[in-house]
N, CA, C and O of each residue as an XYZ file, in Angstrom:
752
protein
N       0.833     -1.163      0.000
C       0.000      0.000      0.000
C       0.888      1.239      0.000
O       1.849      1.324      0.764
N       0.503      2.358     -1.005
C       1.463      2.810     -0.711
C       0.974      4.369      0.120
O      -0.209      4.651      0.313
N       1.861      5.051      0.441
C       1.798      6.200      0.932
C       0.396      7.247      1.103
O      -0.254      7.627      2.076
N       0.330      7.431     -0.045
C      -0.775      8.205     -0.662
C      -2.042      7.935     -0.181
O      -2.814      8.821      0.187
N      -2.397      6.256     -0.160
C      -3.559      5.382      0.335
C      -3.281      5.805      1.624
O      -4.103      6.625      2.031
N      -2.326      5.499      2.464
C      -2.563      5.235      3.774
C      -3.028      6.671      4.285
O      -3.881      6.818      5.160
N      -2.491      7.518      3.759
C      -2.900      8.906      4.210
C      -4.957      9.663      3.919
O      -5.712     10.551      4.314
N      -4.892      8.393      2.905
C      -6.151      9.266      2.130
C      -7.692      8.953      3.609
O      -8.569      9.815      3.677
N      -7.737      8.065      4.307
C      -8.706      7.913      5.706
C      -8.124      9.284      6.328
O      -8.734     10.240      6.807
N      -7.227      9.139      6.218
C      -6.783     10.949      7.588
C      -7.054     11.963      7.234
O      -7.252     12.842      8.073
N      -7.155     12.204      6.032
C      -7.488     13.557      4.749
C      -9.244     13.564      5.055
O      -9.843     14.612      5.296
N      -9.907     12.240      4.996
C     -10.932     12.319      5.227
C     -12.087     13.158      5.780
O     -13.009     13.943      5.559
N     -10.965     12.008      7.170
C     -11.939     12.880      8.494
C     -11.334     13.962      9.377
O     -11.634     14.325     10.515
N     -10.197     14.460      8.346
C      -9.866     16.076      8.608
C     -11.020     16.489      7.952
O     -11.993     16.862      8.607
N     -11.029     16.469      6.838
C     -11.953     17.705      5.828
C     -13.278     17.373      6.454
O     -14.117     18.273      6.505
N     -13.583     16.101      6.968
C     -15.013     16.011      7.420
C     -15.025     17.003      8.488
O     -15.686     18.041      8.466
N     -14.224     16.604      9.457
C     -13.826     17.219     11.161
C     -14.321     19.172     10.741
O     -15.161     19.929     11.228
N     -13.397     19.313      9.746
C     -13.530     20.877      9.411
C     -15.206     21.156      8.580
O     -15.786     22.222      8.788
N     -15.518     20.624      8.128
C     -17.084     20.794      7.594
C     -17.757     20.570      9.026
O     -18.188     21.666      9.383
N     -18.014     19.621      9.966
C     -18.482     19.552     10.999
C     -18.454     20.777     11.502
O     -19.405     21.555     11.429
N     -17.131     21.080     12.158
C     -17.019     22.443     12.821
C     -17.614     23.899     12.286
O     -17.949     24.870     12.965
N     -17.635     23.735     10.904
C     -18.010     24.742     10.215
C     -19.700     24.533     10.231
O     -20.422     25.529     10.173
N     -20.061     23.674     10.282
C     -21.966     23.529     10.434
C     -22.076     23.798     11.732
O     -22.766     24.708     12.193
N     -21.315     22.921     12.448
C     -21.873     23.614     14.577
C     -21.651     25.387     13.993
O     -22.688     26.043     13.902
N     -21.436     25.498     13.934
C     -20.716     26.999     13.769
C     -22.053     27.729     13.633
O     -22.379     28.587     14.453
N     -22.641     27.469     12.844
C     -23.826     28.261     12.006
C     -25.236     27.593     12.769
O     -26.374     28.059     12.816
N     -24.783     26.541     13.240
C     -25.604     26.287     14.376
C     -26.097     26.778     15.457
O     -27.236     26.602     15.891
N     -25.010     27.579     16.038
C     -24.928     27.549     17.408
C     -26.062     28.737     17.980
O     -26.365     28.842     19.168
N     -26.437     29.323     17.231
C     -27.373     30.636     17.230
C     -28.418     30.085     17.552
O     -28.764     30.241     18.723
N     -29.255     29.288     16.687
C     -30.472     28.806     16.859
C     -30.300     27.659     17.836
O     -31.351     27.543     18.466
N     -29.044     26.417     18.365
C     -29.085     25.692     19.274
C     -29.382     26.631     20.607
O     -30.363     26.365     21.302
N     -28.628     27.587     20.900
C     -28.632     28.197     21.770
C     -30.199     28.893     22.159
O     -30.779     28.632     23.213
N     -30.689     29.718     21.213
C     -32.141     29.947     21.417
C     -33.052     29.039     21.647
O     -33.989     29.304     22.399
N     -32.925     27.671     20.973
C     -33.634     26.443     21.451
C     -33.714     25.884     22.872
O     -34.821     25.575     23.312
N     -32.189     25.672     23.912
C     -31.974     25.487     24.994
C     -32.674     26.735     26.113
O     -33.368     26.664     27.127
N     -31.893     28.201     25.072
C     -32.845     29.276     26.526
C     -34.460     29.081     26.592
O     -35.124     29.206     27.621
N     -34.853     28.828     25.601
C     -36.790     28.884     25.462
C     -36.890     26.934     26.258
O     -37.816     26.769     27.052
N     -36.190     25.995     26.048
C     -36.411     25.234     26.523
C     -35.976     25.526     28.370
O     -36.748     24.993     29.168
N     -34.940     26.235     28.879
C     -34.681     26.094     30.300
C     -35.474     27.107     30.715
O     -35.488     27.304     31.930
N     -36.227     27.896     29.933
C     -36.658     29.466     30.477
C     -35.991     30.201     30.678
O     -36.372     31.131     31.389
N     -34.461     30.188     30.100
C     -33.568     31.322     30.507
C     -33.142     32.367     29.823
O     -33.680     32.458     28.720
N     -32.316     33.251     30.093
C     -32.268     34.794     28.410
C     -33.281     35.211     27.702
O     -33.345     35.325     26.478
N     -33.946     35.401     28.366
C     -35.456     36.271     27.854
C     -34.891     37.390     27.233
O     -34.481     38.119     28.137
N     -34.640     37.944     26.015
C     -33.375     39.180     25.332
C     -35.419     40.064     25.011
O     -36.552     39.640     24.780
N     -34.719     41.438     25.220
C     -35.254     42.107     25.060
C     -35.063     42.809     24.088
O     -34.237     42.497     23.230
N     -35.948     44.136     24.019
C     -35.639     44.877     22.563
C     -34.166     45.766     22.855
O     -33.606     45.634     23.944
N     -33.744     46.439     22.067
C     -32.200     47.769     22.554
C     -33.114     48.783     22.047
O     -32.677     49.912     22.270
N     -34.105     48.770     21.510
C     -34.718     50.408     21.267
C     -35.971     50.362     22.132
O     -36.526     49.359     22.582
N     -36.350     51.791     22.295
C     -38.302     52.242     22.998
C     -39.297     51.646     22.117
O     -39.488     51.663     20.901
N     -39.837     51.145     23.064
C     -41.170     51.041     22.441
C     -41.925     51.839     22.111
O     -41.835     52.942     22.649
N     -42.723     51.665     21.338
C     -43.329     53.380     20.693
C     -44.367     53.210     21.058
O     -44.843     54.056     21.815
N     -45.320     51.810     20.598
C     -46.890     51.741     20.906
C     -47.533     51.526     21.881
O     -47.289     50.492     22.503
N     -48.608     52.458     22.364
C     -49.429     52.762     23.121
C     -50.107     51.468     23.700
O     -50.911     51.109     22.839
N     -50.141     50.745     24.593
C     -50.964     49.463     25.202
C     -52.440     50.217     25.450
O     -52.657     51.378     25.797
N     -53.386     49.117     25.140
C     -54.448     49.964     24.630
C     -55.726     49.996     25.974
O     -56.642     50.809     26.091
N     -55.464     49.076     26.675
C     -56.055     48.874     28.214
C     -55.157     48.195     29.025
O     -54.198     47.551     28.599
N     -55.589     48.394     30.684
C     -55.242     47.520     31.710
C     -55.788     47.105     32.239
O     -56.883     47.529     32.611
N     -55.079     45.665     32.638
C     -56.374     44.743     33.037
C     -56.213     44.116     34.311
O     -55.604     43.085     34.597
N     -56.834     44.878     35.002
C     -57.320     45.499     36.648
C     -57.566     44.044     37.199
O     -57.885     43.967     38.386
N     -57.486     43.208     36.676
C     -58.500     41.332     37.174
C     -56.764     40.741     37.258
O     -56.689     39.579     37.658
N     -55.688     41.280     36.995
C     -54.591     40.542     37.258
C     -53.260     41.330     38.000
O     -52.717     42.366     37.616
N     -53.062     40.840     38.693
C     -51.808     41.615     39.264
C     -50.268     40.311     39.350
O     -50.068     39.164     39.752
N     -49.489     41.459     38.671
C     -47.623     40.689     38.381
C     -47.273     41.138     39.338
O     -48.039     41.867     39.968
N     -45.841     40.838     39.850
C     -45.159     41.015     40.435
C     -43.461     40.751     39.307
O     -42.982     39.743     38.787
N     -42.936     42.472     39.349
C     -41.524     42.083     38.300
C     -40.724     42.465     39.477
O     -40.989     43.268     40.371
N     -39.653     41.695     39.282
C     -38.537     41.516     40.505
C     -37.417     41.934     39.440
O     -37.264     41.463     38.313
N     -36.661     42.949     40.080
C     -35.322     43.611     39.672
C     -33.918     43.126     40.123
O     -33.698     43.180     41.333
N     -32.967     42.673     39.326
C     -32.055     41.853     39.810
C     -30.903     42.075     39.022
O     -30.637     41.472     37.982
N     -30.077     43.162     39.675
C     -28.593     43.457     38.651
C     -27.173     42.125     39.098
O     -27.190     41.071     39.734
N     -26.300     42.751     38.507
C     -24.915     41.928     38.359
C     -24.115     42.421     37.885
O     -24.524     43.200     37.024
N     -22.915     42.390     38.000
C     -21.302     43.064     37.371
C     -21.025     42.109     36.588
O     -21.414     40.963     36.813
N     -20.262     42.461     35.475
C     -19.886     41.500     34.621
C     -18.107     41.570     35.633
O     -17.779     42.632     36.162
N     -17.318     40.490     35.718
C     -16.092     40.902     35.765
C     -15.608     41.585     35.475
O     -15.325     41.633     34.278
N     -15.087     42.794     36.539
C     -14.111     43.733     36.230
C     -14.631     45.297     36.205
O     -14.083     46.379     35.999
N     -15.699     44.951     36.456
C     -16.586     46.192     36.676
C     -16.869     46.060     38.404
O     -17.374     45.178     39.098
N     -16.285     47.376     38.691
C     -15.938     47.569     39.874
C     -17.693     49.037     40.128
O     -18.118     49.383     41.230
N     -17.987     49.292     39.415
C     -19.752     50.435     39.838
C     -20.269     49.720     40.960
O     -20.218     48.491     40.913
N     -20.816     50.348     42.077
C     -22.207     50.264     42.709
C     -23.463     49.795     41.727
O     -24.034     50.737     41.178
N     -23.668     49.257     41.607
C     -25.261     49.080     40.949
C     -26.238     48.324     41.261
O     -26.143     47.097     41.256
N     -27.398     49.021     41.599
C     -28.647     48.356     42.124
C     -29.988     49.174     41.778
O     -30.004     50.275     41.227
N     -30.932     48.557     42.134
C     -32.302     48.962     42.082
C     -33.056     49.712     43.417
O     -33.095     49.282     44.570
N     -33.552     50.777     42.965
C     -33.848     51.262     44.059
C     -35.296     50.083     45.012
O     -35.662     50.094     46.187
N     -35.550     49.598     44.342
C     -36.576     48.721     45.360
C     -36.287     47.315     44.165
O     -36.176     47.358     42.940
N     -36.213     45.749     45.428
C     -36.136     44.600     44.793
C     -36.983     44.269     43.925
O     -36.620     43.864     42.821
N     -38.414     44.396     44.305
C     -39.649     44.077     43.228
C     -41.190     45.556     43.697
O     -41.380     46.436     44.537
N     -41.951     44.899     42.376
C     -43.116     46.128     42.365
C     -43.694     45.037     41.824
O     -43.258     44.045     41.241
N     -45.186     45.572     42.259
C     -46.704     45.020     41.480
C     -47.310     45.599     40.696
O     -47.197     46.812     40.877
N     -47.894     45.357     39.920
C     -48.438     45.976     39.054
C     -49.652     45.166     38.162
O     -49.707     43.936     38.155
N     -50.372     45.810     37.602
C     -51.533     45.149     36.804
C     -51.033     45.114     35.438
O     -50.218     46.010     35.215
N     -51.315     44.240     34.329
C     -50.680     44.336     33.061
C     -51.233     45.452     32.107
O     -52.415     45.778     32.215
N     -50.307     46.134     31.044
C     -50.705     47.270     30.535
C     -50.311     48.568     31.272
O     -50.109     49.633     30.689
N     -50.205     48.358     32.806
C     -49.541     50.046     33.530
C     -48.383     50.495     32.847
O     -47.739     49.623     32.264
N     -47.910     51.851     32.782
C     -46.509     52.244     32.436
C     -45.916     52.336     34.192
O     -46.282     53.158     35.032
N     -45.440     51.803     34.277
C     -44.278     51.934     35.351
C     -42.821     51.826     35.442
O     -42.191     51.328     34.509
N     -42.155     52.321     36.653
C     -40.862     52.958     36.534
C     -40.243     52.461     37.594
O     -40.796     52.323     38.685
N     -38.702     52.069     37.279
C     -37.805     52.080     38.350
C     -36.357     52.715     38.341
O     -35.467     52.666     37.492
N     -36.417     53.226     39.371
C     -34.900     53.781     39.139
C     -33.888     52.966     39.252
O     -34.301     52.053     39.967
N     -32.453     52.694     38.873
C     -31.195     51.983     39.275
C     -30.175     53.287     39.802
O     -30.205     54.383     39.243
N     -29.388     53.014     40.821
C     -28.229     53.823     41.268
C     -27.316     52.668     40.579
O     -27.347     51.442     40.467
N     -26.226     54.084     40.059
C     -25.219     53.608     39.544
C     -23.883     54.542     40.617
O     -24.291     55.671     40.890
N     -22.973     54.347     40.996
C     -21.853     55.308     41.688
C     -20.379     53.915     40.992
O     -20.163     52.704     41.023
N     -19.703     55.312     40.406
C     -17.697     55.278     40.015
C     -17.190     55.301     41.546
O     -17.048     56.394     42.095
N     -16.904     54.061     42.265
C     -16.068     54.401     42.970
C     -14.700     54.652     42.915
O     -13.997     54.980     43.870
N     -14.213     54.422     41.321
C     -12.646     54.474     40.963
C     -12.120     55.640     40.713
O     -12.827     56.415     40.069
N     -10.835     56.074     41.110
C     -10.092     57.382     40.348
C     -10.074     57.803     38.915
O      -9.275     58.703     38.655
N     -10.928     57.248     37.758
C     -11.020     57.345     36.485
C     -11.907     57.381     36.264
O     -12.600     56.822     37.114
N     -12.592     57.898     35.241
C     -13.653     57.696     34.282
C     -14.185     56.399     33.530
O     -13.512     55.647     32.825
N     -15.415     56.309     33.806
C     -15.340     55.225     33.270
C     -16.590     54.970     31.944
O     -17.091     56.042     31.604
N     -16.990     54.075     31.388
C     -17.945     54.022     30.688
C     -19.024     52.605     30.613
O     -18.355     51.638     30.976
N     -19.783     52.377     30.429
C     -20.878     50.765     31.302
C     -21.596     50.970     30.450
O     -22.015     52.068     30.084
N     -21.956     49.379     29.795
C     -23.315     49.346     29.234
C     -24.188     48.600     30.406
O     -23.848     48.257     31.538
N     -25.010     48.518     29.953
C     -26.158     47.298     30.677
C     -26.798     46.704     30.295
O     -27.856     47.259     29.999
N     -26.707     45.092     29.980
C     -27.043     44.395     29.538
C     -28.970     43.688     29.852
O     -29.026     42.746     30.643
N     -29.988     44.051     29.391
C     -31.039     43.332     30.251
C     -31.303     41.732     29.508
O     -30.834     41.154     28.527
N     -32.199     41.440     30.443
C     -32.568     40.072     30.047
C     -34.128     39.695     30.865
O     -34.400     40.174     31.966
N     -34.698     39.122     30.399
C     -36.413     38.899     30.975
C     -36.308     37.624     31.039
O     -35.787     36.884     30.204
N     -37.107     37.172     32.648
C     -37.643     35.329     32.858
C     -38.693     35.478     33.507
O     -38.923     36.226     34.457
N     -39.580     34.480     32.788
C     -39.249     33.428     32.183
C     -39.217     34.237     30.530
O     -39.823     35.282     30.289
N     -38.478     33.569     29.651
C     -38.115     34.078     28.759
C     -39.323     34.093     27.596
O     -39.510     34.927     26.710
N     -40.067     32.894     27.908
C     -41.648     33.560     27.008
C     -42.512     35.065     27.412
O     -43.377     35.614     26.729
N     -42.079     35.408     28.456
C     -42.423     36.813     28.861
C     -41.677     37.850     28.048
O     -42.399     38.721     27.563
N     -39.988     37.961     27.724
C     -39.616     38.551     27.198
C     -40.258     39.250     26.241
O     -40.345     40.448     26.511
N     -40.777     38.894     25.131
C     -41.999     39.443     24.253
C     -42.967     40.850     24.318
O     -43.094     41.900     23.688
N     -43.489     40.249     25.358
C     -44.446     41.253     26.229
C     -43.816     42.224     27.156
O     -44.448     43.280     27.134
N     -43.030     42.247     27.780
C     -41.774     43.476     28.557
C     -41.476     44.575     28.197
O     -40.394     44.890     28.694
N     -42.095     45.708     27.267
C     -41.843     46.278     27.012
C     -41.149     48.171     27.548
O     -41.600     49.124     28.184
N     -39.891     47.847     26.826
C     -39.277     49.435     27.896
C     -39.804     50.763     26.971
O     -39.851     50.564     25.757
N     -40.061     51.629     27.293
C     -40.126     52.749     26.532
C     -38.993     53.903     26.984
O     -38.926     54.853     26.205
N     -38.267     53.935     27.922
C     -37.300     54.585     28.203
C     -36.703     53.498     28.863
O     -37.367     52.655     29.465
N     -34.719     53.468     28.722
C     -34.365     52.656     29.629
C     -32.575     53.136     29.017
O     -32.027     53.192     27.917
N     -32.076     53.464     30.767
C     -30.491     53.729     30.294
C     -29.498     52.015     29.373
O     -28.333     51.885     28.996
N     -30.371     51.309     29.356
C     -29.579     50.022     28.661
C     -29.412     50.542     27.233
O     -28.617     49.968     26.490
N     -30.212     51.743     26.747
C     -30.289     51.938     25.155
C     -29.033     52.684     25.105
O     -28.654     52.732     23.935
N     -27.948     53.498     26.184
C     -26.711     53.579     25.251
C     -26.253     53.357     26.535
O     -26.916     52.894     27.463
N     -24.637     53.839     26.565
C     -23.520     53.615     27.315
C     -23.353     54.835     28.525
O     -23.463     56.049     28.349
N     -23.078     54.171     29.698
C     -23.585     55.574     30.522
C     -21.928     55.422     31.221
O     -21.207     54.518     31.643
N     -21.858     57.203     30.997
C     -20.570     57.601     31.539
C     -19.942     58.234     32.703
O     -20.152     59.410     33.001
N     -19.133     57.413     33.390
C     -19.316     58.503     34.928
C     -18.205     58.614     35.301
O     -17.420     57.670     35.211
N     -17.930     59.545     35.704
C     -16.573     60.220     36.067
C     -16.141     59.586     37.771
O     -16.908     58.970     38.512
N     -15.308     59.806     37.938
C     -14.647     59.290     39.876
C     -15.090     60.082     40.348
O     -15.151     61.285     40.094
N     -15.665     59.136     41.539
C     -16.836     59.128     42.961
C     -18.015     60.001     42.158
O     -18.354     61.088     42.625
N     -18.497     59.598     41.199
C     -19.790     60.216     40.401
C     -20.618     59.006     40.618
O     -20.133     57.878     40.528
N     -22.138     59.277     40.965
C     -23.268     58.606     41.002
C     -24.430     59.099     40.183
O     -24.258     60.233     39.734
N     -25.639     58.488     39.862
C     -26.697     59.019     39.035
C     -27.290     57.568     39.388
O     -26.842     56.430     39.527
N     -28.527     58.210     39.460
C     -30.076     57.112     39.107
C     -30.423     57.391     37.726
O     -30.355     58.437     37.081
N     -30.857     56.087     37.378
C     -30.700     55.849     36.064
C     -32.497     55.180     35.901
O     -32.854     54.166     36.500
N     -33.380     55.953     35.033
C     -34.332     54.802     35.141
C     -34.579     53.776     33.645
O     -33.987     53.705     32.568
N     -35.654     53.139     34.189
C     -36.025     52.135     33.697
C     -37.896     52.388     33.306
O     -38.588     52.606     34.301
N     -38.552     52.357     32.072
C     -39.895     53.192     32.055
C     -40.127     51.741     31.466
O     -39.206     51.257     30.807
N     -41.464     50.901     31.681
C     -41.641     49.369     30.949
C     -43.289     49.579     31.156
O     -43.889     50.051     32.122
N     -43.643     49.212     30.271
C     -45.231     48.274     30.063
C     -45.508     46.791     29.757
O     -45.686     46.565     28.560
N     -45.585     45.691     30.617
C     -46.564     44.642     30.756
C     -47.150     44.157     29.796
O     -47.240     43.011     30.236
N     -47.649     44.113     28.775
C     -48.623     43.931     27.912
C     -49.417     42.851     28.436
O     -48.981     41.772     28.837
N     -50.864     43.304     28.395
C     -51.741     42.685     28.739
C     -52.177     41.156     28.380
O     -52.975     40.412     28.950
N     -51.378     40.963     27.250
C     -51.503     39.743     26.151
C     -50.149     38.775     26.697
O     -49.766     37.854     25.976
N     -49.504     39.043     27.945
C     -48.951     38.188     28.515
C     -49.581     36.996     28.707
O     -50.683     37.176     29.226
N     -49.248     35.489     28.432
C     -49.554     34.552     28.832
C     -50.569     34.278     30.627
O     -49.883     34.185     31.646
N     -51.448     34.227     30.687
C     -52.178     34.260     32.094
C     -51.580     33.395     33.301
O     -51.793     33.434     34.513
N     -50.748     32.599     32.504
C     -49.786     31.380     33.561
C     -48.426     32.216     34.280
O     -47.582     31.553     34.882
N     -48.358     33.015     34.218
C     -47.406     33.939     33.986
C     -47.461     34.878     34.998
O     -48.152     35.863     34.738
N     -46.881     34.845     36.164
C     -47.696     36.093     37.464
C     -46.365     36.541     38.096
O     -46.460     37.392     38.981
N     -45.231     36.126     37.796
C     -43.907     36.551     38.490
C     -43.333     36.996     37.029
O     -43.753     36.352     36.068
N     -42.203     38.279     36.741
C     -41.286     38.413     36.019
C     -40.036     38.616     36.222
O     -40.113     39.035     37.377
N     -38.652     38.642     35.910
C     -37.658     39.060     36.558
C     -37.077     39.643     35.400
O     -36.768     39.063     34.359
N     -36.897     41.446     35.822
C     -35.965     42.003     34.994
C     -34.402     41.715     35.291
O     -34.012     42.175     36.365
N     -33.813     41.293     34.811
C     -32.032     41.478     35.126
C     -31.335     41.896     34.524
O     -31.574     41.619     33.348
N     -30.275     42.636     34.681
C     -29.137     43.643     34.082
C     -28.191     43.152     34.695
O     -28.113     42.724     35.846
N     -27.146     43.258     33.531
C     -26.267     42.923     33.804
C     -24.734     44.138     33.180
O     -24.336     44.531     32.083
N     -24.469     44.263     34.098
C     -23.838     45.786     33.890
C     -21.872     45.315     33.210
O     -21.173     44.355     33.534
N     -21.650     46.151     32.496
C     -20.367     45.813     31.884
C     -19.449     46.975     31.732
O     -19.854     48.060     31.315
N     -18.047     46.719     32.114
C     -17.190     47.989     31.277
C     -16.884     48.212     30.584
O     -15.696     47.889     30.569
N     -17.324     48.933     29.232
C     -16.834     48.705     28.104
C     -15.632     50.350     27.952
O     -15.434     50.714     26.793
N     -15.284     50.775     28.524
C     -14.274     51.795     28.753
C     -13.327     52.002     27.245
O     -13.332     52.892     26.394
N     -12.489     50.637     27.404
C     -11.861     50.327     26.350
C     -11.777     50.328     24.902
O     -10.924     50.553     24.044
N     -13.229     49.924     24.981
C     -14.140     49.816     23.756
C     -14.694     51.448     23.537
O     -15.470     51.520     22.584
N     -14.553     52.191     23.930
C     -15.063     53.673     23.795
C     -14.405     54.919     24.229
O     -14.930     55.859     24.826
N     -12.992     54.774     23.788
C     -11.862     55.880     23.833
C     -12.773     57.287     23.694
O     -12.698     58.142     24.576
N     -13.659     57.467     22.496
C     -13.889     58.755     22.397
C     -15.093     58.991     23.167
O     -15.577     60.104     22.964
N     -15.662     58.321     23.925
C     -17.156     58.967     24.854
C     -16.144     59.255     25.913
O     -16.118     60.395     26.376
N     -15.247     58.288     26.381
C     -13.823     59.026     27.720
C     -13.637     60.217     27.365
O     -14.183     61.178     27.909
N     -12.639     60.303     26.166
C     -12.679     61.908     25.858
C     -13.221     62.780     25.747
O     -12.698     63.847     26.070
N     -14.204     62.746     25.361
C     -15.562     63.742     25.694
C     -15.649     64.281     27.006
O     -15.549     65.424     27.453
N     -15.904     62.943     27.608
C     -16.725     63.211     29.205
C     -15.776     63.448     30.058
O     -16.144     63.708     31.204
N     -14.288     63.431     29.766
C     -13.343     63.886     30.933
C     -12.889     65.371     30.107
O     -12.020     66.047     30.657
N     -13.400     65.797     28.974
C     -13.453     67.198     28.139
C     -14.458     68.518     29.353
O     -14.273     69.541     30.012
N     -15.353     67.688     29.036
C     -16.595     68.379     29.281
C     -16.604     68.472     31.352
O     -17.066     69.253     32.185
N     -15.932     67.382     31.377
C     -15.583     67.548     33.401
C     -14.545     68.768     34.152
O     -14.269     69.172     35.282
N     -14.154     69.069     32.592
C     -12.783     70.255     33.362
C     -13.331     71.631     32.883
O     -12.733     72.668     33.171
C-alpha cells in the first residue's frame, strides 16, 4: 500500500472534522435559542423604545416584576435597584430607578445588559425609556439614578404572574476611547 492510500482515511476525516465544525458553527445561534426557550432562561429584550401605546389595563390581574442586577467581571460600579420588586396590573406604564456610583479614580464608561424570565415573557416586557439603550458615563466618585420606564402587555400569557428584569452591567471603557474623551473634556 502505498503512501498516498494510507494517508487518504486521515485527509478524510480532517476535511469532514472541518465541515463539521463549520456547520456547529452556524448552528450555534439557533441551538442556543432552542436550549434558553427550553430552560426558560435569556429572555433578550428589545435595545430600542417602544413606541406603541398598550391599549387597556387589566385590573383582574396583578404581576409582580422583581429587579435583579450583576457586574460583569471587572466592573468595579455600585449598581442596584432602588426597590427589589413592584406590582403591578398588566398594561400600567411603570418605573424604576437603578443607582449607579464610580467608585474608581477614572472615568469610566458601562453598558447594561437586560434580560427577561421566564423568557416567554420577554416578548411582552416592554421598555419605553431605559439607560440600557446607550452607554452611561461617569466620572470618579460620580453617582446618578438611572431609570427604567416598561409596560406589561396585557396579552402576557395568564400562567405567567412573576417576572424578573435582570441587568447585567459591563465595562466597556476600552471599547469607547472617544465617549472618555468627551466626558473627561466636558468635566474640566
Amino acid at each position: 500500500m502505498s503512501e498516498q492510500q494510507s494517508n487518504k482515511p486521515v485527509v478524510m476525516r480532517l476535511v469532514l472534522t472541518v465541515v463539521g465544525m463549520f456547520a456547529f458553527g452556524f448552528l450555534m445561534v439557533p441551538l442556543y435559542d432552542v436550549m434558553c426557550d427550553a430552560l426558560g432562561i435569556n429572555g433578550k429584550t428589545s435595545g430600542t423604545a417602544y413606541q406603541q401605546e398598550v391599549e387597556h389595563i387589566d385590573d383582574s390581574r396583578t404581576l409582580r416584576v422583581q429587579f435583579v442586577t450583576t457586574r460583569a467581571q471587572g466592573m468595579s460600579w455600585d449598581f442596584s435597584p432602588n426597590a427589589e420588586q413592584l406590582s403591578l396590573h398588566p398594561g400600567e406604564t411603570r418605573e424604576m430607578l437603578f443607582y449607579a456610583h464610580n467608585p474608581t479614580d477614572r472615568p469610566m464608561v458601562a453598558q447594561a445588559i437586560p434580560s427577561v424570565s421566564p423568557s416567554k415573557a420577554a416578548a411582552f416586557f416592554h421598555k419605553t425609556e431605559c439607560f440600557c439603550f446607550t452607554q452611561q458615563v461617569l466620572q470618579p466618585g460620580e453617582s446618578v439614578e438611572m431609570p427604567v420606564r416598561f409596560i406589561v402587555d396585557p396579552a402576557l400569557p395568564v400562567d405567567v404572574k412573576h417576572l424578573t428584569l435582570a441587568y447585567t452591567l459591563f465595562d466597556v471603557s476600552e471599547r469607547m476611547p472617544d465617549k472618555l474623551a468627551s466626558a473627561s473634556a466636558q468635566a474640566h
